[in-house]
C-alpha positions in Angstrom: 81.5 91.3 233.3 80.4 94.9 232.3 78.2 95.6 229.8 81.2 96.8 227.2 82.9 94.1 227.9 80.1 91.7 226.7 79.9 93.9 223.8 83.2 93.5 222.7 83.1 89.4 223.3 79.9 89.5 221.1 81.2 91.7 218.2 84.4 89.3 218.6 82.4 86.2 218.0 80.2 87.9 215.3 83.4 88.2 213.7 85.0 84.9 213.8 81.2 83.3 212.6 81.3 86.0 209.6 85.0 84.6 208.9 83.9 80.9 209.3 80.6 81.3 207.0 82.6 83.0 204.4 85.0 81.5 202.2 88.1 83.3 200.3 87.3 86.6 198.5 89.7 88.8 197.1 90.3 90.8 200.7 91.1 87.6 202.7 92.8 84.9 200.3 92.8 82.8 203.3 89.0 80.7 203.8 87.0 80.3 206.6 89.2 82.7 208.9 88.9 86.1 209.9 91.5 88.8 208.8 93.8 89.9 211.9 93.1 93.6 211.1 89.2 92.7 212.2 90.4 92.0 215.6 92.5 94.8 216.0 90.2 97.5 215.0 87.9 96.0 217.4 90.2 96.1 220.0 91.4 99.3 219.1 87.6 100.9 219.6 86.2 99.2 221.9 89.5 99.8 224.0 89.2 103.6 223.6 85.3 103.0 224.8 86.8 101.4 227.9 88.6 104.4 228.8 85.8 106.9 229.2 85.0 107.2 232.8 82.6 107.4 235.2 78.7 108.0 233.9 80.1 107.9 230.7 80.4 104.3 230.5 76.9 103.8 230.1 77.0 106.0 226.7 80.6 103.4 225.9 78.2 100.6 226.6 75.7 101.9 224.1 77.5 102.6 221.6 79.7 99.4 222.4 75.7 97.3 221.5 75.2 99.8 218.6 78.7 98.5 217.2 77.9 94.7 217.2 74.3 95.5 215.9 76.1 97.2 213.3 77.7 94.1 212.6 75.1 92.2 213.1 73.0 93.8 210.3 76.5 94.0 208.0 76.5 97.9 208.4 79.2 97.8 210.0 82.8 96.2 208.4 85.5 96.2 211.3 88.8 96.5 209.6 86.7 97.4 206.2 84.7 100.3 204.9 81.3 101.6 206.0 78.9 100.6 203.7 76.4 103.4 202.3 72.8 103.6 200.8 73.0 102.8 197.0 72.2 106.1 195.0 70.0 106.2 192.6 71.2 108.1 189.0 67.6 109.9 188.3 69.5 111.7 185.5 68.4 110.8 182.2 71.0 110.8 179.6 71.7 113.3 177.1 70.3 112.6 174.0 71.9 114.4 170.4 70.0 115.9 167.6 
């Protein structure tokens, strides 16, 4: 089994714990299962991975890991958004005489 390969089995069963954990939010009405878009999108990435060749795979394979540690730490939403830092509003507000 390559190393991409394992990455893609361990983001895949990342996925179906996160689905199993969770119950029904407003994005998946359906509890305890993962949405078919997750699949896809990972199957859709790490697919393109697969295709570079030669010494590239390594670099694949590493980002392949960074993926599911990406997941792993919920940076990562397959089929969702990215999520970002959360801003801080340093402005103070305007006050009126």
């Amino acid at each position: 089994m390559s190393a991409l390969l394992s990455a893609w089995v361990a983001e895949i069963v990342l996925i179906a714990y996160r689905g199993a954990k969770s119950g029904s939010t407003a994005n998946n009405p359906i509890p305890h299962l993962a949405l078919p878009s997750e699949y896809a999108s990972t199957f859709i990435i790490f697919g393109a991975l697969a295709f570079i060749p030669g010494q590239g795979q390594r670099v694949a394979s590493a980002v392949g890991w960074g993926l599911v540690v990406a997941t792993f730490l919920d940076l990562w939403n397959p089929g969702g958004t990215v999520k970002t830092a959360a801003s801080s509003d340093t402005t103070a507000p305007a006050t009126t005489s």
